[in-house]
C-alpha positions in Angstrom: -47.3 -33.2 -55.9 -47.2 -30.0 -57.8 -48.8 -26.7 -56.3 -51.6 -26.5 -58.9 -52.3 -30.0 -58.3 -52.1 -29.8 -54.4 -55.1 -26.8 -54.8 -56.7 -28.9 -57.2 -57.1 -31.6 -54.5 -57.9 -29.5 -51.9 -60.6 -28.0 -53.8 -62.3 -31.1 -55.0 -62.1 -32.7 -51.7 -63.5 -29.4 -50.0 -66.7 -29.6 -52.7 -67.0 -33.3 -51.6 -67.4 -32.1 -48.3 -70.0 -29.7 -49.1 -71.7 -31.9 -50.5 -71.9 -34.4 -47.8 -73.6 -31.6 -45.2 -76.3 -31.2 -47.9 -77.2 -34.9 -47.9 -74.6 -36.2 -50.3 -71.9 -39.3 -49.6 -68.9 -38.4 -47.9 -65.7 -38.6 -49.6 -63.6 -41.7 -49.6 -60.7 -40.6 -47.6 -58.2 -43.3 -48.6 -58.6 -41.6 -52.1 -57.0 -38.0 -50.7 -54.0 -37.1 -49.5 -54.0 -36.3 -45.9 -52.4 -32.5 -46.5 -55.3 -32.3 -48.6 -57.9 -33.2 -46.4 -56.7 -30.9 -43.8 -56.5 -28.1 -45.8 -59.9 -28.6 -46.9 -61.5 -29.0 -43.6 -59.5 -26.1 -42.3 -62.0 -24.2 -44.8 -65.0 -26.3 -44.2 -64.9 -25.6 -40.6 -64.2 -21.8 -41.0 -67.0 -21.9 -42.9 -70.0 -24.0 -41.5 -68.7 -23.7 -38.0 -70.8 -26.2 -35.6 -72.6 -27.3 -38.9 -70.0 -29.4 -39.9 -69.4 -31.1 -36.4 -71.8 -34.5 -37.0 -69.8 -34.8 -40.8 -66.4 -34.7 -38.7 -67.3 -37.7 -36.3 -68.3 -39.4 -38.8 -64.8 -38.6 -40.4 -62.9 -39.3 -37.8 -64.3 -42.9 -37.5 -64.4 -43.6 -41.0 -60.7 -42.9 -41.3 -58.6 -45.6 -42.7 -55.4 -44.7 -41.3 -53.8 -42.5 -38.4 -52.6 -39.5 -41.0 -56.2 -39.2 -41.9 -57.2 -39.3 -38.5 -55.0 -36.6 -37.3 -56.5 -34.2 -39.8 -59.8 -34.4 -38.5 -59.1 -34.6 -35.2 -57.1 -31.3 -35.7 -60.2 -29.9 -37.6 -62.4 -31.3 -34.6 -59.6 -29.5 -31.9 -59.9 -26.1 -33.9 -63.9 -26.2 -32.9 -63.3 -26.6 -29.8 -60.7 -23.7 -29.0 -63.6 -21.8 -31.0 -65.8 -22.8 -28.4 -68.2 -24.4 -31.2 -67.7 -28.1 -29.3 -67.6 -29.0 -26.2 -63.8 -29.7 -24.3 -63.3 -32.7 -23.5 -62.9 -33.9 -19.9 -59.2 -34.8 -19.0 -59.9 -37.8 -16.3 -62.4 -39.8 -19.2 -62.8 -40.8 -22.8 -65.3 -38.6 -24.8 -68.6 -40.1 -25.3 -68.9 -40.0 -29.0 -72.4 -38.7 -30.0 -74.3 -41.3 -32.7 -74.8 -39.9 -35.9 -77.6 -40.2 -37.6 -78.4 -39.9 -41.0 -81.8 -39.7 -42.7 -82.6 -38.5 -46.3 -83.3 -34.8 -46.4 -86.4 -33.6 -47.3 -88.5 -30.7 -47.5 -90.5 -29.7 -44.7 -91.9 -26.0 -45.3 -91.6 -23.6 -47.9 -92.4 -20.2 -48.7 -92.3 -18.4 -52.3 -92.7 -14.7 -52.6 -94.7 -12.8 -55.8 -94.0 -12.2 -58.8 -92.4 -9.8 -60.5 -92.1 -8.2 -63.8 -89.4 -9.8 -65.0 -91.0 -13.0 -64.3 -88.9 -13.9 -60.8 -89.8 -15.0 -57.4 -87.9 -16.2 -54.5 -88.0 -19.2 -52.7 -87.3 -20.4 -49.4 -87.1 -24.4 -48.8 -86.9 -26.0 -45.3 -84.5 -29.6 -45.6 -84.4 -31.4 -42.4 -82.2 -34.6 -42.3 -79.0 -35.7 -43.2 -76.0 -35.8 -40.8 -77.0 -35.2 -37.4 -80.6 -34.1 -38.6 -80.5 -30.6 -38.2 -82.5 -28.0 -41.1 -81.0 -26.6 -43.9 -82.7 -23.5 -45.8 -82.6 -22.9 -49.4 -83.1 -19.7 -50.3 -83.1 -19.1 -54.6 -84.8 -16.9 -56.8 -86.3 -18.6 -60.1 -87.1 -16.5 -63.0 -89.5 -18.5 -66.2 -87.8 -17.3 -68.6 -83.7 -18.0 -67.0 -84.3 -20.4 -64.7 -82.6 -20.2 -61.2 -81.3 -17.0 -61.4 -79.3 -17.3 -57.3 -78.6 -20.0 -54.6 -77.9 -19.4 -51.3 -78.3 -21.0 -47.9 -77.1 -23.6 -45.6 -77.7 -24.7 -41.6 -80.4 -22.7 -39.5 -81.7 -22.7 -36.4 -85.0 -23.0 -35.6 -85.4 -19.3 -33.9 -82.9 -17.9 -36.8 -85.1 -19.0 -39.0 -88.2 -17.7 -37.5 -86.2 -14.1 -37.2 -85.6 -14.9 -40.2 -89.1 -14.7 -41.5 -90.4 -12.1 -39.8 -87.7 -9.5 -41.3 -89.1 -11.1 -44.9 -92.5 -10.5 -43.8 -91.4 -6.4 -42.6 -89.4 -5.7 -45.2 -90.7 -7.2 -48.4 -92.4 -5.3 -51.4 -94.1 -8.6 -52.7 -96.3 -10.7 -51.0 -95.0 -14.2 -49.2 -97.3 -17.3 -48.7 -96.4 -20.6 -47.0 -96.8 -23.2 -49.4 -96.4 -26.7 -49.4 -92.5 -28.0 -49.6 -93.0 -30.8 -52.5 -94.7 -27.6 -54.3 -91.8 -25.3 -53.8 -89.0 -28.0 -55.2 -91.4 -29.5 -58.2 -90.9 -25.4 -59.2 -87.3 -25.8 -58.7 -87.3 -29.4 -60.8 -89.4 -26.5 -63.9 -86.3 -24.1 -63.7 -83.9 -27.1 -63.9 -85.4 -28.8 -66.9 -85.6 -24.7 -68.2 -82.0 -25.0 -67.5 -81.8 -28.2 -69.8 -83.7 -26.7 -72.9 -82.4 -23.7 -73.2 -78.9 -24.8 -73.0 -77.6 -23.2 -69.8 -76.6 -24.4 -66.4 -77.6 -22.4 -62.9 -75.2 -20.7 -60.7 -72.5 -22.2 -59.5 -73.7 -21.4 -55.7 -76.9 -23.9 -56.8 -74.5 -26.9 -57.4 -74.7 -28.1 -53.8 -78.2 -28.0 -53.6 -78.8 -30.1 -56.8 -79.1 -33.4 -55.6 -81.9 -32.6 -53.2 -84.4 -31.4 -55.8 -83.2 -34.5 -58.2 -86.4 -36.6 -56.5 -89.1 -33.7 -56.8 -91.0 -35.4 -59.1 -91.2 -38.3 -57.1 -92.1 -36.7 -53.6 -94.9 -35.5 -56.0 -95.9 -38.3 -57.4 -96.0 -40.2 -53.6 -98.1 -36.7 -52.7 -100.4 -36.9 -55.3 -100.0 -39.7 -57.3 -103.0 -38.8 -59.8 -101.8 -35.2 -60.6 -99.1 -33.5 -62.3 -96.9 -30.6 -60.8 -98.5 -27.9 -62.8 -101.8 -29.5 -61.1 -100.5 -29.1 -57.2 -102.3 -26.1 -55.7 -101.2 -24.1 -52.6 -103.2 -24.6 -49.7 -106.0 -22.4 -48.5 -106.9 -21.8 -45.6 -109.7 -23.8 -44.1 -111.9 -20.7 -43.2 -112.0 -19.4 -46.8 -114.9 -18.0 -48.1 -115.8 -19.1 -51.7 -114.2 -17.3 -54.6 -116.3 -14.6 -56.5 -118.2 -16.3 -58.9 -115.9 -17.2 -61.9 -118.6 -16.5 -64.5 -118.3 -12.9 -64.1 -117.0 -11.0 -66.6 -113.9 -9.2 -64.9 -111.9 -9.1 -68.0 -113.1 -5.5 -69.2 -111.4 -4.3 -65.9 -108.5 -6.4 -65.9 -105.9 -3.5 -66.8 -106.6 -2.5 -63.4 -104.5 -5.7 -61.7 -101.6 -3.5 -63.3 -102.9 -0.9 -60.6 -102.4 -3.3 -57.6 -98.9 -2.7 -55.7 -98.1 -6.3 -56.6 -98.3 -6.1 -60.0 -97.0 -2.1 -60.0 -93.6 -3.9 -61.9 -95.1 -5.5 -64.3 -94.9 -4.5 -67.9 -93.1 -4.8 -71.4 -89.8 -4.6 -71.6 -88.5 -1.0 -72.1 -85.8 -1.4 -73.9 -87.9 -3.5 -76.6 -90.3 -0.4 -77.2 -87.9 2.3 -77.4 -88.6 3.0 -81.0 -92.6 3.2 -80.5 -91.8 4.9 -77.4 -89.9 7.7 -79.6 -93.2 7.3 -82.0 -95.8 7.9 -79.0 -93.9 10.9 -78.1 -93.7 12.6 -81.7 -97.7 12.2 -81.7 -98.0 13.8 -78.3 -96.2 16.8 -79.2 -97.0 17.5 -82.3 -97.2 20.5 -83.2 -99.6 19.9 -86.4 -103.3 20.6 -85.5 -105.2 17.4 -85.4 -108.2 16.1 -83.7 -108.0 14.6 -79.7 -109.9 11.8 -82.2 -107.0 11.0 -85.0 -104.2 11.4 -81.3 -106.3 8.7 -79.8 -105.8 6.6 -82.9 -102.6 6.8 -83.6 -101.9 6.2 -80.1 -104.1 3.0 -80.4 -102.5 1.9 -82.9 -99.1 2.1 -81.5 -100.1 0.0 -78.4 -101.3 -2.5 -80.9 -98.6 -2.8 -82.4 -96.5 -3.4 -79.4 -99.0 -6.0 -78.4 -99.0 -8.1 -81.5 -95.1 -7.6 -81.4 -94.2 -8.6 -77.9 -96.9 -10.9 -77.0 -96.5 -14.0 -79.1 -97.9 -16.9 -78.6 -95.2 -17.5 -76.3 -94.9 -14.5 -74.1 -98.9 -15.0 -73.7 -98.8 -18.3 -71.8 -95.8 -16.9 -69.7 -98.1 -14.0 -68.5 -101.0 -16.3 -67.9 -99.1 -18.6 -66.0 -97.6 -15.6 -64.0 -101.1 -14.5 -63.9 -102.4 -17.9 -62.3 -99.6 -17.8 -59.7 -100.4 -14.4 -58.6 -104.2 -15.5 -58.4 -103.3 -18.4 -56.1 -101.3 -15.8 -53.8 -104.4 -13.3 -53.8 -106.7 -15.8 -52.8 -104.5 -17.2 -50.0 -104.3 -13.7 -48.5 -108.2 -13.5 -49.0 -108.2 -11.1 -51.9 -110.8 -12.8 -54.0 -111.6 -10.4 -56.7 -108.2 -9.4 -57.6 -107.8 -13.6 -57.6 -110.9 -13.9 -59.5 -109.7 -11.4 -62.2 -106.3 -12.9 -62.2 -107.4 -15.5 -63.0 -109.8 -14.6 -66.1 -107.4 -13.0 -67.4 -105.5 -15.4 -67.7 -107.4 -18.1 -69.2 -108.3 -15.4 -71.9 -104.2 -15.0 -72.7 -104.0 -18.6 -72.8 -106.8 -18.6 -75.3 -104.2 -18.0 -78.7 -107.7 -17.9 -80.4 -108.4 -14.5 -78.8 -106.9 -11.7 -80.1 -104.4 -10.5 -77.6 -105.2 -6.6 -78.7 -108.6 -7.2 -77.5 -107.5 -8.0 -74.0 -107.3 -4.8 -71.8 -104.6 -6.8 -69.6 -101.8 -6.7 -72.5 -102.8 -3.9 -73.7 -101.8 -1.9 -70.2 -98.8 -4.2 -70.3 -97.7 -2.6 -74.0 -98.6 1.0 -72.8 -97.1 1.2 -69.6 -93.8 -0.3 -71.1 -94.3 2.4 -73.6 -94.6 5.0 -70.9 -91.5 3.9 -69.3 -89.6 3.8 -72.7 -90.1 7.7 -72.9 -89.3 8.3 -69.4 -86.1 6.8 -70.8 -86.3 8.8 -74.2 -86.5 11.8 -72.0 -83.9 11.5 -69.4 -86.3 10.7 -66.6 -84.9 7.6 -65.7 -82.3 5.1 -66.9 -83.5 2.3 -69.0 -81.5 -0.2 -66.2 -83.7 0.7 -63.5 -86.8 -0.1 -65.7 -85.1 -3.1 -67.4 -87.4 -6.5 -67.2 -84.4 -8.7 -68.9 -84.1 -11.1 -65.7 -80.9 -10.6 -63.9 -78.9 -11.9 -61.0 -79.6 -10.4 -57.5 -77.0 -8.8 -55.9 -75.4 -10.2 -52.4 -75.4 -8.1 -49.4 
């Protein structure tokens, strides 16, 4: 076998192999060479460490001949010397543990805010497959990309409340628990996002896959009348009723853009540079007009910006970002901010309404506006205030 076949091998077999500690079948070893399969759980062990220990016994006894079974019992010895398995005792046998295998599924999940590119992260909790055991997910999903990151893999149960506390410290946006079947039903949105707009998610994502492939049915067994869109986060028990929804809150809805949450969001900069340039020119004018005629022109900039950037399109994407951020609000019993959030929203949704006579969108238009010029003056660079949706960087 040539080189580039050899790595070709190893490669697919390793990616089997991955797939198998998510849930997945385990490769047929007859159908790879045995250089191969060492190779490839030489990296699968330097990788997942003690994760991949229950996948190797079931390896080794699922070998169909001793070639195979040398290369994972050599994988097997290498955890050992690492001190990731227990030796075995000289005088006896070792007592094989039983592996057991259950479907994974999600157990808890957590999703952050969102922000003004439209993303959120989300952490879901698997538990099952070989050995039992969790898994976290951790991705960040965008509305108008789809998944935008994957990472993840094996946790521990006090990792993974560490783990949440340093989110809880260090995060700018909100986190709320929220049901798992929630959390991947999201996951299913970005993925049939994925399928319309004609683009696939990160490679990192392609080991997770699988899991979120019965979403709609853990759903459906959930809450067998509703539709995803219809699940709802859970409140807590003690919660006091919301503020009335007939009030009008929609007059002081540009304020939500005042709210540390929602500090992020506005229109894209780099789509307002030119009325940005305009709103500038009528600020410093040096021709002697009225504050009156100013306040006009400025208007009718923002308007313009508003009936440009917030088709019919854009507005149900920042109601439903609107709705989400209303169920965060009132699960952290912050009911008029909720209450607002969520009139607002219905009024976006509303393509009857003119979307220059909501005070929402129009803060949206002139705060993009406002960061345009920061650009236009040298105040900042128009990537820092970019809202295109982009991939996070690793640590």
């Amino acid at each position: 076998m040539t080189a580039p076949a050899a790595r070709d091998e190893t490669a697919a077999c390793l990616a089997a192999l991955e797939a198998a500690l998510v849930g997945g079948e385990p490769p047929a070893l007859a159908r790879v060479g045995p250089a191969a399969l060492d190779d490839a759980l030489r990296a699968l062990v330097k990788r997942h460490g003690a994760a991949a220990l229950p996948l190797l016994e079931h390896l080794a006894d699922a070998a169909p001949d001793k070639d195979h079974r040398r290369a994972v019992r050599r994988a097997l010895y290498r955890l050992e010397q690492s001190g990731l398995r227990p030796m075995r005792a000289a005088t006896a046998a070792p007592a094989r543990p039983v592996v057991t295998r259950t479907a994974e599924h999600p157990v808890r999940a957590w999703l952050s805010g969102i922000d003004g590119s439209g993303s959120r992260a989300a952490w879901i909790l698997f538990e099952g497959g070989f050995g039992g055991g969790l898994r976290l997910c951790s991705l960040i999903l965008n509305d108008e990309a789809g998944i935008m990151d994957a990472a993840g893999g094996p946790i521990a149960r006090k990792r993974l409340e560490a783990e949440l506390r340093g989110l809880r410290e260090s995060q700018k946006l909100p986190w709320v628990e929220v049901d798992g079947h929630r959390a991947c039903a999201l996951v299913a949105d970005a993925l049939a996002l994925h399928e319309r707009l004609g683009t696939v998610p990160p490679p990192e994502f392609a080991r997770w896959k699988r899991l979120f492939a019965a979403a709609p049915q853990w759903l459906g067994e959930a809450q067998p009348k509703a539709s995803r869109t219809d699940t709802k986060m859970k409140l807590p028990a003690d919660m006091p009723s919301p503020v009335d929804a007939t009030s009008n809150l929609l007059e002081a809805s540009a304020t939500l853009l005042d709210l540390p949450e929602l500090m992020g969001w506005f229109i894209d900069p780099a789509r307002v540079q030119h009325e940005a340039l305009a709103m500038l020119q009528v600020r410093e004018s040096r021709l002697v007009v009225s504050d009156q005629i100013k306040a006009e022109r400025e208007a009718s900039i923002v308007d313009g910006v508003v009936e440009a950037q917030l088709p019919d399109a854009a507005r149900r994407r920042w109601a439903a970002r609107l709705r989400e951020m209303a169920e965060i609000f009132r699960m952290t019993g912050r009911l008029e901010p909720a209450a607002m959030a969520e009139q607002t929203a219905a009024a976006l949704a509303d393509i009857a309404r003119p979307a220059t006579a909501i005070p929402f969108a129009r803060a949206l238009a002139a705060r993009g506006i406002e960061m345009a010029s920061e650009v236009a003056l040298g105040r900042t660079r128009l990537a820092d205030v970019s809202r295109a949706p982009a991939r996070r960087a690793r640590s």
